[in-house]
Legacy VTK file of the C-alpha trace (Angstrom):
# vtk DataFile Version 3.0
C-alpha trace
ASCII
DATASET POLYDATA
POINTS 57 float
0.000 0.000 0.000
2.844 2.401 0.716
3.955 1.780 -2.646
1.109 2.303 -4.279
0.695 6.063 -1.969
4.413 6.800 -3.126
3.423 6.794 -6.526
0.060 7.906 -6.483
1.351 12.053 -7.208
3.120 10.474 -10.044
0.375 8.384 -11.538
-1.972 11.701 -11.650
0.612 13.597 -13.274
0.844 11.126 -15.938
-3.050 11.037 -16.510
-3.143 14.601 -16.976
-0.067 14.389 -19.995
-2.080 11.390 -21.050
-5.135 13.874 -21.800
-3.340 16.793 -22.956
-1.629 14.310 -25.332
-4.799 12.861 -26.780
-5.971 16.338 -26.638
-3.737 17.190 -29.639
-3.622 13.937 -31.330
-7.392 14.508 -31.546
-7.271 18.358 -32.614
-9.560 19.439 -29.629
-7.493 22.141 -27.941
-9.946 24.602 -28.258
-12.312 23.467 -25.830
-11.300 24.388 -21.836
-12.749 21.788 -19.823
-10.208 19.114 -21.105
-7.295 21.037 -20.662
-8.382 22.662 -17.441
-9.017 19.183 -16.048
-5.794 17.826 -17.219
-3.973 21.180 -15.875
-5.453 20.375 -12.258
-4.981 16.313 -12.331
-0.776 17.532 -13.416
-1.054 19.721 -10.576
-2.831 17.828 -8.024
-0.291 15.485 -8.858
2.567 17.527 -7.788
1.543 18.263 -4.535
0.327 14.836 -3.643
3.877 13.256 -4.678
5.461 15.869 -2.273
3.126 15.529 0.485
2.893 12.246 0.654
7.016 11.239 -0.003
7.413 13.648 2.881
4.918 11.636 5.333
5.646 8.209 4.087
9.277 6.875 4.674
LINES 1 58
57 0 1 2 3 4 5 6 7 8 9 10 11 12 13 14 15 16 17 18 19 20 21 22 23 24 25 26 27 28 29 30 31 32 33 34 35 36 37 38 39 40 41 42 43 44 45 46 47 48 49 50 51 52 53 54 55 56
């Protein structure tokens, strides 16, 4: 489980380039909610990996 918590900031940053890449391979980068979701998961992401690899050891 601790593994799986360790990684968990880095999984949700790699969702979010997962939709921003699709996002262009599909052409639809002119609509916000996409790339507003993606921008928070990438985000979200960062601060979970450093919160939680400062809690866990």
């Amino acid at each position: 489980m601790n593994t799986f918590l360790k990684n968990l900031g880095l999984i949700l940053v790699v969702i979010g380039a997962i939709i921003l890449i699709v996002c262009f391979l599909t052409g639809n980068v002119n609509e916000n909610l996409p790339l507003v979701g993606s921008a928070a998961l990438i985000i979200a992401g960062i601060i979970t990996h450093i919160v939680l690899n400062k809690r866990i050891d």
